[in-house]
C-alpha positions as CSV (number, residue, x, y, z in Angstrom):
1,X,13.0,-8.1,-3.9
2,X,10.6,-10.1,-1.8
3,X,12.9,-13.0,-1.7
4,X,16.1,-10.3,-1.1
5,X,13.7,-9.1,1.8
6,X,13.3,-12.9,3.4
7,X,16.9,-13.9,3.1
8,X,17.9,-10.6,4.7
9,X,15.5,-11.3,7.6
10,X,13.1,-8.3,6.7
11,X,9.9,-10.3,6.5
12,X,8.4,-9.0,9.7
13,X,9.0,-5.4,9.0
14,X,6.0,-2.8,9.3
15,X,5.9,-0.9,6.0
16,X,3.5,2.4,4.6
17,X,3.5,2.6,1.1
18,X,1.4,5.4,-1.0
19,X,0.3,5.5,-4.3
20,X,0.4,9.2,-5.7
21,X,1.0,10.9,-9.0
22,X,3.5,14.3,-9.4
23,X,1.5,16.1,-12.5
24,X,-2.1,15.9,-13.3
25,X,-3.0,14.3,-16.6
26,X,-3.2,16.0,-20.1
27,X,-1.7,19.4,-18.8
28,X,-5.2,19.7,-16.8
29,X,-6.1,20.7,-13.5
30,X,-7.5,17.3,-11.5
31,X,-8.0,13.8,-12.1
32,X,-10.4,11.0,-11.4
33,X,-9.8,8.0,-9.3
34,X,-10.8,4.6,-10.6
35,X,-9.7,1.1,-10.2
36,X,-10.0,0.1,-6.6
37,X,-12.9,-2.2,-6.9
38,X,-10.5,-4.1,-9.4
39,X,-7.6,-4.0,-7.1
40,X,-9.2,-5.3,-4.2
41,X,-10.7,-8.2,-5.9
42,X,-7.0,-9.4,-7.2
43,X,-5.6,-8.8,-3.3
44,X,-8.1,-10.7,-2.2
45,X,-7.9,-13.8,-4.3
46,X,-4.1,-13.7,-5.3
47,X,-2.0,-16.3,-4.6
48,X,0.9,-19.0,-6.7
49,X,-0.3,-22.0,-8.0
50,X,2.3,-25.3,-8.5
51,X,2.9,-24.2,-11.9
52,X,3.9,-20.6,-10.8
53,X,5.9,-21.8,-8.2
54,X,7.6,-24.5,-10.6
55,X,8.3,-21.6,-12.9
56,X,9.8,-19.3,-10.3
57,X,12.0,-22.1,-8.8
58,X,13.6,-23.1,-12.3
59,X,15.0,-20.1,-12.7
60,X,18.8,-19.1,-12.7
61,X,21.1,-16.0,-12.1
62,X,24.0,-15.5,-14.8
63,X,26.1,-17.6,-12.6
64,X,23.5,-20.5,-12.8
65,X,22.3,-20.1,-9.5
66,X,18.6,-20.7,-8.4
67,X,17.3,-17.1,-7.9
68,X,14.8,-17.6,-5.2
69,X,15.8,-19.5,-2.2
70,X,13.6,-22.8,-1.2
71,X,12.4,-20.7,1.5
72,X,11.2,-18.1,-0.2
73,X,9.1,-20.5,-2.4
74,X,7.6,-22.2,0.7
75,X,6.7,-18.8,1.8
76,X,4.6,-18.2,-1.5
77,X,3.0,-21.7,-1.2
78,X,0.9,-20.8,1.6
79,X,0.8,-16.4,0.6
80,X,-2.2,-14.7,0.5
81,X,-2.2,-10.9,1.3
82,X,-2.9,-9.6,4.8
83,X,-2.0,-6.1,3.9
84,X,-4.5,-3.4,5.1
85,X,-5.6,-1.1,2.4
86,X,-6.7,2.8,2.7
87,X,-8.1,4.1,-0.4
88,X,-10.5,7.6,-1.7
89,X,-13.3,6.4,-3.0
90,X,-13.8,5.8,-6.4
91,X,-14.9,8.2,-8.4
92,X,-13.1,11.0,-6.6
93,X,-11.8,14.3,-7.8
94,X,-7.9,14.0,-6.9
95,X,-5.0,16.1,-7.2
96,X,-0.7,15.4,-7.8
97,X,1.4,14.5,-4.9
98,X,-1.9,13.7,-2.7
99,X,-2.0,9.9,-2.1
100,X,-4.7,8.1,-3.6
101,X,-3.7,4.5,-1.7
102,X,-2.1,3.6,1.7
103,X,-1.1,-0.3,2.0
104,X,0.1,-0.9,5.4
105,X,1.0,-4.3,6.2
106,X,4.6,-6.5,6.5
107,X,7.5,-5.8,3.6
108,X,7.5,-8.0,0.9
109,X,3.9,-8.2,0.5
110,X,3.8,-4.3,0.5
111,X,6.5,-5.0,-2.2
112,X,4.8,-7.4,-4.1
113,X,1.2,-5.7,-4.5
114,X,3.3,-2.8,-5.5
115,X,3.6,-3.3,-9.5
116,X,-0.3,-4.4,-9.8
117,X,-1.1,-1.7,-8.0
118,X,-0.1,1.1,-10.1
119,X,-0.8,-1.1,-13.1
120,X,-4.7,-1.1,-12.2
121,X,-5.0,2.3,-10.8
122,X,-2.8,4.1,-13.6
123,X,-4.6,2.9,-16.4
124,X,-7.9,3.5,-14.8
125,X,-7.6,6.6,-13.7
126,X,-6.0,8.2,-16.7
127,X,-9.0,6.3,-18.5
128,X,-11.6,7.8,-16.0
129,X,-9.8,11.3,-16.2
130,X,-9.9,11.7,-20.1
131,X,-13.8,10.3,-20.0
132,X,-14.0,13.3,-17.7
133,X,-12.5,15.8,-20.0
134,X,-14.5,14.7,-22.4
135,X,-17.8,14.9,-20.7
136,X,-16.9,18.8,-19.4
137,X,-16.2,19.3,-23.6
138,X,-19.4,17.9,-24.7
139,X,-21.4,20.2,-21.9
140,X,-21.8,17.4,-19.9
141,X,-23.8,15.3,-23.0
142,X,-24.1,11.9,-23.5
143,X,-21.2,10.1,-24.4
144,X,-21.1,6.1,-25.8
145,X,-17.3,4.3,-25.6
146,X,-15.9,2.4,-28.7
147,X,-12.9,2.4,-27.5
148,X,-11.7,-1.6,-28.1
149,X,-10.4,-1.4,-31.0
150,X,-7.7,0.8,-30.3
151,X,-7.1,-0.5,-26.4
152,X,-3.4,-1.9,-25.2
153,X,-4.6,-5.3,-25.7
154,X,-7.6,-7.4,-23.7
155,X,-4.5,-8.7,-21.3
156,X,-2.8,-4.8,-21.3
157,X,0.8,-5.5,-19.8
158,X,1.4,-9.4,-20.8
159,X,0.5,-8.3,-24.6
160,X,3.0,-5.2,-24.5
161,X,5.9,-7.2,-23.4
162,X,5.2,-9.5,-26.4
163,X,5.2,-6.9,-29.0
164,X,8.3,-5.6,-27.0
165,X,10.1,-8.8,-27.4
166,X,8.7,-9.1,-31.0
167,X,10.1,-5.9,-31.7
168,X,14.0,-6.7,-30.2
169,X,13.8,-5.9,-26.9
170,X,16.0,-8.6,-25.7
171,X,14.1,-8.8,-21.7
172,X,11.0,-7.8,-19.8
173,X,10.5,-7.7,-15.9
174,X,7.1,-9.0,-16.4
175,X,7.5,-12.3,-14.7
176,X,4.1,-13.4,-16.0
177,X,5.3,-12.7,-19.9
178,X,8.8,-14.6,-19.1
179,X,6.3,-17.4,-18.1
180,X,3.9,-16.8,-20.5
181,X,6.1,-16.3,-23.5
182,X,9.3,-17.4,-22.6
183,X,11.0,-14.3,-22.8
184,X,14.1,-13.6,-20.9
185,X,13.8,-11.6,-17.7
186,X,16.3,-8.6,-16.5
187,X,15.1,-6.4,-13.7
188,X,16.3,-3.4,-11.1
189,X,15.3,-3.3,-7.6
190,X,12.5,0.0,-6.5
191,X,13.4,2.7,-4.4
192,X,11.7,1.0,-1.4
193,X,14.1,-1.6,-1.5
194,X,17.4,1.1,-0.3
195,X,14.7,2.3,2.3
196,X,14.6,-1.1,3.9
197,X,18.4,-0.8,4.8
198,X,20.5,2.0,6.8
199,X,22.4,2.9,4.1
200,X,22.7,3.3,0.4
201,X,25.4,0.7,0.2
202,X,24.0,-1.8,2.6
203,X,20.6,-2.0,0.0
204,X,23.4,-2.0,-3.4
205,X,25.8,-5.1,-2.0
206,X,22.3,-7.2,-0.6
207,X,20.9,-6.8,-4.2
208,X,24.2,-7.7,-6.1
209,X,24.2,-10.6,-3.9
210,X,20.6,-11.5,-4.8
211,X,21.2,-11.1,-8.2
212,X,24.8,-12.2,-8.7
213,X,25.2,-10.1,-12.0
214,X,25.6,-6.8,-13.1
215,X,24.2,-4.2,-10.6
216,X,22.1,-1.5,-12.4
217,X,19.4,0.6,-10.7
218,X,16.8,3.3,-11.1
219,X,17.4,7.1,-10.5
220,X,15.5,10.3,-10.8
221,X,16.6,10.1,-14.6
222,X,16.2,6.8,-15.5
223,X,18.4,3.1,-15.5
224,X,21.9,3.7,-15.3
225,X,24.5,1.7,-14.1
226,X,25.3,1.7,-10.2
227,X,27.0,4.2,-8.6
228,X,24.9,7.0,-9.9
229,X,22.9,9.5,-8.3
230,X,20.0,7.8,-6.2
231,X,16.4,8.7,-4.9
232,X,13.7,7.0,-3.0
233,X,9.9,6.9,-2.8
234,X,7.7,7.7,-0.7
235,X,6.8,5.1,2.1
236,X,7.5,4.6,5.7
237,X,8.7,1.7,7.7
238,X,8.2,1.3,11.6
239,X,10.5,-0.3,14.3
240,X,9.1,-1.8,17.2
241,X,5.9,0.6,17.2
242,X,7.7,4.4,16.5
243,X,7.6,5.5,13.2
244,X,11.2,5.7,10.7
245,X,10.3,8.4,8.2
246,X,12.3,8.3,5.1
247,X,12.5,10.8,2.6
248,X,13.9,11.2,-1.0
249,X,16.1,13.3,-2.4
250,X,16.3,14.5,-6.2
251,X,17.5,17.6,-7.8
252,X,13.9,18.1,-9.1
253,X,11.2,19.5,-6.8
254,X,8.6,17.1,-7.8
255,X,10.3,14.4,-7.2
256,X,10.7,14.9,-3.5
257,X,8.3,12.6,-1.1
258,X,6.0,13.3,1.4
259,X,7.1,11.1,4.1
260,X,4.7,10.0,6.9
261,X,1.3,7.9,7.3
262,X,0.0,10.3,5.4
263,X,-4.1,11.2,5.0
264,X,-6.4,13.9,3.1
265,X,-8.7,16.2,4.6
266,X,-10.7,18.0,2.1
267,X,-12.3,21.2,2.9
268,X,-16.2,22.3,1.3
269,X,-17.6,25.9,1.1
270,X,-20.9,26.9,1.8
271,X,-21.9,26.0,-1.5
272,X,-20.6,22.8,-1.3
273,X,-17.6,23.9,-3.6
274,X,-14.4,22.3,-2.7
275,X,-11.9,24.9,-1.5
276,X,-8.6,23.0,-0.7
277,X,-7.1,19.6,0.6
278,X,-4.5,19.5,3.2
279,X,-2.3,16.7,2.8
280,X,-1.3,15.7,6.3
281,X,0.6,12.6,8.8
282,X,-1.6,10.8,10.9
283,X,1.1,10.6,13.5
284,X,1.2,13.9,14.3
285,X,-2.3,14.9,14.2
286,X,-5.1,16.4,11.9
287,X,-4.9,20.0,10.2
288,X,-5.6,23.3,12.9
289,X,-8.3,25.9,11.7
290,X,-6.2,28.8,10.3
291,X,-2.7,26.7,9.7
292,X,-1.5,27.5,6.0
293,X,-0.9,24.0,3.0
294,X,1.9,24.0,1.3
295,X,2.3,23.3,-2.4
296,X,4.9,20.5,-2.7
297,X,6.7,22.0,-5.7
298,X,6.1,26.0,-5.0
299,X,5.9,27.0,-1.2
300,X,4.9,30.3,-3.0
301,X,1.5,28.9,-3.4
302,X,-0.3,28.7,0.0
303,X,-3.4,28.4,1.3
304,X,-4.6,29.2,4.9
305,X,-7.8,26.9,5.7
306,X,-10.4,29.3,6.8
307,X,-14.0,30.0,6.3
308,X,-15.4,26.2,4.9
309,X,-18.1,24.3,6.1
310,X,-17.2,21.0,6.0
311,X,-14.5,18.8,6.2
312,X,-13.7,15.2,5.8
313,X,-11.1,12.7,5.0
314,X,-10.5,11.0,2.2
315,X,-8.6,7.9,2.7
316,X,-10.7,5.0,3.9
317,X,-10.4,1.5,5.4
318,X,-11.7,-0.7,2.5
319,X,-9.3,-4.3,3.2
320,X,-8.5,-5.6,6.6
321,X,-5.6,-8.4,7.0
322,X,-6.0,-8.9,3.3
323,X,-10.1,-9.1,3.5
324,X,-12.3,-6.3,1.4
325,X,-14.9,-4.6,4.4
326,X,-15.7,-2.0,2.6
327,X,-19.0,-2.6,0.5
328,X,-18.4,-0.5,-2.3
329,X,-20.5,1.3,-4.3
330,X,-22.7,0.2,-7.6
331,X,-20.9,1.5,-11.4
332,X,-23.7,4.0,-11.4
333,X,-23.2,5.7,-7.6
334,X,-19.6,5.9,-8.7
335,X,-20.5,7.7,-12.0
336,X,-22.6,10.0,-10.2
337,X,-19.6,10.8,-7.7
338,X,-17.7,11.7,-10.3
339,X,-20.0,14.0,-11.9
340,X,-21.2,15.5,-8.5
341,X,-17.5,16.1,-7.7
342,X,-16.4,17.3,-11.1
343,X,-19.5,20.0,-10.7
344,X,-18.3,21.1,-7.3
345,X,-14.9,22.0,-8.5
346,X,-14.3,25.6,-9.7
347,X,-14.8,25.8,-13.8
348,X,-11.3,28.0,-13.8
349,X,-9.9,24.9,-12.5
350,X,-11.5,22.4,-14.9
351,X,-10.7,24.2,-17.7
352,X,-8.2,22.9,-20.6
353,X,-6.1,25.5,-21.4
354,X,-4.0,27.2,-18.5
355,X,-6.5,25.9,-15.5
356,X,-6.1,27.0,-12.0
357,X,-3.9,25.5,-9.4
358,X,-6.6,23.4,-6.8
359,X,-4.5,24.1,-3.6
360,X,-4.2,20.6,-2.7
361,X,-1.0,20.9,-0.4
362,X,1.1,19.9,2.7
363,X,-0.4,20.7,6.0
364,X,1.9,23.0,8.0
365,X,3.7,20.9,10.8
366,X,4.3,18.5,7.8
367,X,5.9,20.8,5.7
368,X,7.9,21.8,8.4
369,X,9.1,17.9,9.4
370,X,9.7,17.6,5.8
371,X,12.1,20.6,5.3
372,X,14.4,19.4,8.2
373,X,14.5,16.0,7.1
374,X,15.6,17.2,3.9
375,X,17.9,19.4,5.3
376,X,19.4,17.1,7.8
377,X,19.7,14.1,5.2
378,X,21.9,17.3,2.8
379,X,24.0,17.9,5.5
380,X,25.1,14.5,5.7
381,X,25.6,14.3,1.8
382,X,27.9,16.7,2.0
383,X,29.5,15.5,5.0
């Protein structure tokens, strides 16, 4: 996609992309951020050595064409990320459809640090989240991990596509196990990619030409072949300053962005208890005293922001043109985070059977931008 973006002249355009999840883990009611500190260390010292770039410029379409133009491997000669990165702390208490990550910064490496990304912060957080269960089981006791033995592998990924290939998968899209292994690769474009285009059709025939082979591509339900339904994620691209919001559409609730540059403000009681989180666009201004949060997938459940203490954001400025500025914190301050936050949430909500809904929601003029984009982009399906 990268190279499709280059060739297509989209190199220079601004993108906003979030990381978010739609449904807590394990049926519960929160989970537990972990896996920046990882993630920044990779932005900051990625970049394609001569037998990467080799690799990536021996290989063919079905036609027998070079997939990635000469430019494009020029470009990843010199590439190091100058993305700018947002992120809660680690360690936080978080909730579904609240972003976890912004990355701001030009298209393809937005596109690029996309897969690595959600690889880190997936598996760490679901790691981080059951560790949590399990400490709120035990009564908060003392817990030891012997969990190697059982782990996906001390390379995660790369030794998954193996036992994939191993076990007849005939392709991977992990470029580093076609390198690796010498496994065939097959791939599909993201979402982001149709948002980079004004229409549907524009994104289908530049990837067909990129590709030169059979167009398939992802939906709300899976792979199928093209011309199926379509949906895209949640990110936001700006044109000469003024921002483009772009929205998806999908016949389930959940899977129905929240466009914008979005933020969190989380709200404390007295007590320090937290009482709700109001997702909200930075472009159109912070949460009002009194306004009501929306739940994304039931605008049943709402929550007017009244009577708290405190308030802050959670998404902060930890990388700069592709440089970490934000310190961090030791293993040990993030642990107690963790526990601190876990013990400020209410128990109904931290229970394992049935727990509470946390309203962690849409801030009102947000939810209101949001339904007219999504009505306006219905009317034009059907017309």
């Amino acid at each position: 996609m990268a190279n499709g973006y280059l060739r297509n002249g989209l190199d220079k355009q601004r993108a906003v992309f979030h990381f978010f999840f739609r449904k807590n883990p394990f049926n519960g009611g929160y989970a537990v951020a972990a896996g920046l500190e990882t993630l920044l260390r990779f932005a900051e010292q990625a970049q394609f050595n001569d037998d990467d770039l080799r690799y990536l410029e021996s290989l063919t379409n079905p036609r027998g064409n070079r997939i990635f133009d000469r430019n494009f491997i020029r470009f990843l000669e010199k590439f190091r990320f100058t993305v700018d990165i947002y992120a809660v702390p680690e360690g936080s208490v978080v909730f579904a459809h609240e972003p976890l990550i912004r990355v701001e910064g030009n298209l393809p490496e937005c596109q690029l640090i996309e897969t690595i990304l959600c690889n880190i912060i997936n598996f760490q957080t679901l790691i981080a989240t059951k560790a949590s269960r399990m400490l709120l089981a035990s009564g908060f006791g003392e817990l030891i991990e012997f969990g190697m033995r059982r782990s996906q592998g001390t390379d995660g990924a790369l030794s998954a596509s193996r036992a994939a290939y191993v076990g007849g998968f005939s392709a991977t899209s992990n470029v580093e196990a076609g390198k690796h292994y010498g496994i065939p690769l097959r791939g599909t474009h993201s979402h982001s990619w149709v948002l980079s285009y004004p229409s549907e059709e524009e994104a289908f025939y530049a990837f067909y030409q990129d590709i030169s082979g059979k167009l398939w591509h992802k939906t709300g339900d899976g792979v199928r072949p093209a011309h199926a339904g379509w949906g895209v994620q949640a990110w936001l691209y700006r044109n000469r300053g003024q921002p483009a919001y772009k929205i998806k559409l999908s016949e389930e609730t959940a899977k129905i962005n929240i466009p914008g540059r979005l933020q969190v403000r989380r709200y404390y009681g007295n007590n320090g208890q937290m009482l709700a989180d109001a997702i909200y666009d930075t472009y159109t201004g912070t949460p009002q005293p009194g306004s009501l949060i929306y739940s994304p997938n039931d605008p049943i459940k709402q929550k007017k922001i009244t009577a708290y203490k405190n308030e802050e954001d959670l998404l902060v400025k930890v990388m700069e043109n592709g440089k970490c500025i934000h310190p961090g914190n030791t293993l040990d301050k993030i642990r107690k985070q963790s526990i601190s936050n876990l013990k400020s949430l209410d128990k109904s909500i931290c229970r394992f059977i049935n727990p509470h809904y946390y309203p962690a929601g849409i801030e009102e003029r947000l939810y209101k931008h949001r339904n007219k984009l999504i009505a306006s982009l219905k009317q034009i399906t059907l017309n």
